[in-house]
MIPA-564010 format. One record per residue: residue number from 1; x, z, y of N, C-alpha, C in turn. Coordinates in steps of 0.1 Angstrom, whole numbers. Layout:
// MIPA-564010
SITE pos  n_xx  n_zz  n_yy ca_xx ca_zz ca_yy  c_xx  c_zz  c_yy
SITE NUM     X     Z     Y     X     Z     Y     X     Z     Y
...
This chain:
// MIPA-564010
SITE pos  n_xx  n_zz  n_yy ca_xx ca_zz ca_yy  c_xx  c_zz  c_yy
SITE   1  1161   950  1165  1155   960  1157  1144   968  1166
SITE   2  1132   966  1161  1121   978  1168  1124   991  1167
SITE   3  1123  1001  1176  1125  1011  1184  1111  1018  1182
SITE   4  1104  1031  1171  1095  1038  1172  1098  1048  1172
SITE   5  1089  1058  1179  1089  1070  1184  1081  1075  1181
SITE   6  1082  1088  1174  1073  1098  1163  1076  1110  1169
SITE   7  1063  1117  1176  1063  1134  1176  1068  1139  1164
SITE   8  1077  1147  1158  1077  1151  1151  1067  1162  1143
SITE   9  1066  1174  1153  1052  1180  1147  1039  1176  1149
SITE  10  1033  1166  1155  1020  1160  1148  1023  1152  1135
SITE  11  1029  1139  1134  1035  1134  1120  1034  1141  1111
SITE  12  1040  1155  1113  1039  1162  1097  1032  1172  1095
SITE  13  1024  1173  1110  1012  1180  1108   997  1168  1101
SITE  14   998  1155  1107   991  1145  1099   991  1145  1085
SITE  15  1006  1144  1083  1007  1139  1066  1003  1151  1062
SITE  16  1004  1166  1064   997  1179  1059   981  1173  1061
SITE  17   977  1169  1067   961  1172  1069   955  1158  1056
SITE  18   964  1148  1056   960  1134  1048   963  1136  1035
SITE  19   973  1149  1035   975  1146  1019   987  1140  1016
SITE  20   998  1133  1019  1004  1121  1017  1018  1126  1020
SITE  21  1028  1117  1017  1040  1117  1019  1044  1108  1032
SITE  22  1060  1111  1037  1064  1102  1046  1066  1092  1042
SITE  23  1069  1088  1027  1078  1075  1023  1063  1070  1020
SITE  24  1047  1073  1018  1040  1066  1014  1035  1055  1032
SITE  25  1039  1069  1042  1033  1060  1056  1047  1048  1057
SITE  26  1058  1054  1056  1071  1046  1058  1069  1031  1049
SITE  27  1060  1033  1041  1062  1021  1028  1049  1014  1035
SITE  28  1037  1017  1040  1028  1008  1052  1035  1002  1062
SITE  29  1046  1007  1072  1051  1004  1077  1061   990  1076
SITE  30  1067   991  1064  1077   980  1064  1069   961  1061
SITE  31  1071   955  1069  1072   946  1073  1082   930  1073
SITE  32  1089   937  1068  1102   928  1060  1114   927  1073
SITE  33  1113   936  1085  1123   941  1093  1124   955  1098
SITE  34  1137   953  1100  1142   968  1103  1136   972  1116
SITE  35  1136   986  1113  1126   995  1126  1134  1009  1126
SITE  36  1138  1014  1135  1145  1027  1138  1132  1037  1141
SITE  37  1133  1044  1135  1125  1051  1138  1128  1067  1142
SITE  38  1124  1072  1158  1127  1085  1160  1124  1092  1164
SITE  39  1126  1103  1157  1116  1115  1160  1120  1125  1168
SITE  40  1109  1129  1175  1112  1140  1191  1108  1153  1187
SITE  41  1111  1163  1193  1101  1171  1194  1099  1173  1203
SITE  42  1091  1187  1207  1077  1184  1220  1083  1185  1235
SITE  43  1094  1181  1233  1106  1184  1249  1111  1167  1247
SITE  44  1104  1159  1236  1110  1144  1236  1126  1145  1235
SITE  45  1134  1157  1228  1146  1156  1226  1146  1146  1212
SITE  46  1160  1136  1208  1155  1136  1197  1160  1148  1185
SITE  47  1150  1144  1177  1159  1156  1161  1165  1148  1151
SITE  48  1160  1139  1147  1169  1130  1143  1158  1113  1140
SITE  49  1169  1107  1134  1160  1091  1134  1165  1088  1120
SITE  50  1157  1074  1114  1155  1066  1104  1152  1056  1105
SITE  51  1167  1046  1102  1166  1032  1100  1153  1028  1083
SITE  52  1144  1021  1091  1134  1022  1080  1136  1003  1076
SITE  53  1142  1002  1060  1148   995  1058  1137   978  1057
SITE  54  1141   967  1052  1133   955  1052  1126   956  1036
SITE  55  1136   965  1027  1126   962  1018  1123   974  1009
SITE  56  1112   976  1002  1110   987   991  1116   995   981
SITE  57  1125   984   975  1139   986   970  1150   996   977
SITE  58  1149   990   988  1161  1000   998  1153  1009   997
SITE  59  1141  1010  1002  1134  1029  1008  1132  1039   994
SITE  60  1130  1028   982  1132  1037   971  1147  1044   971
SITE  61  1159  1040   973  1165  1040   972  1172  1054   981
SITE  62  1167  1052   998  1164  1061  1003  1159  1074  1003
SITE  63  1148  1071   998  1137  1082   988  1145  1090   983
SITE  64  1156  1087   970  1159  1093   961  1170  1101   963
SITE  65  1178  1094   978  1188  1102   984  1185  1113   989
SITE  66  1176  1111   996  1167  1122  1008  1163  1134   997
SITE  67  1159  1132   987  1152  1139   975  1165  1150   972
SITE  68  1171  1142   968  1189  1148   960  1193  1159   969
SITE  69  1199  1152   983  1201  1160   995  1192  1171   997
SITE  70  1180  1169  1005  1172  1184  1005  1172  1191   996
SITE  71  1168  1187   982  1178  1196   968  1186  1203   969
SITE  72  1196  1202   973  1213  1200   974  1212  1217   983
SITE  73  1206  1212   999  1204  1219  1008  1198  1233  1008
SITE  74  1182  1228   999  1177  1242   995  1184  1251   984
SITE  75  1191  1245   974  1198  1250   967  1210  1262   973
SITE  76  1217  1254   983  1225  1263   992  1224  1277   999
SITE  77  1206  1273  1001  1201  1284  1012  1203  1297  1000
SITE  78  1200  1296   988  1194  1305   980  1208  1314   980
């Protein structure tokens, strides 16, 4: 499995500047193998990672969990 490494705050300062979502760069990326993908921040600790799956299917899938959850979570904060 490939092994990528993502600053966290540039990535989501990118996808702010582009316009776009993560699952639209994550969905360029797949390749029809798995790739871990993980993110640092600016002390290269990690914050957390993502097995980025072989197919579109799975990441939709993904998608909709990540969706529900952060839902879930902001809901909580309130």
């Amino acid at each position: 499995m490939q092994r990528i490494e993502i600053k966290a705050d540039q990535f989501f300062e990118l996808l702010k500047l582009k316009d776009t979502s993560m699952w639209e760069i994550f969905a360029q990326m797949m390749d029809g193998n798995e790739k871990e993908i993980i993110f640092l921040d600016h002390e290269n600790k990690i914050l957390f990672n993502y097995v980025l799956p072989s197919t579109k299917e799975k990441l939709e899938e993904d998608r909709a969990e990540f969706s529900k959850q952060f839902s879930e979570k902001l809901t909580n904060l309130n």
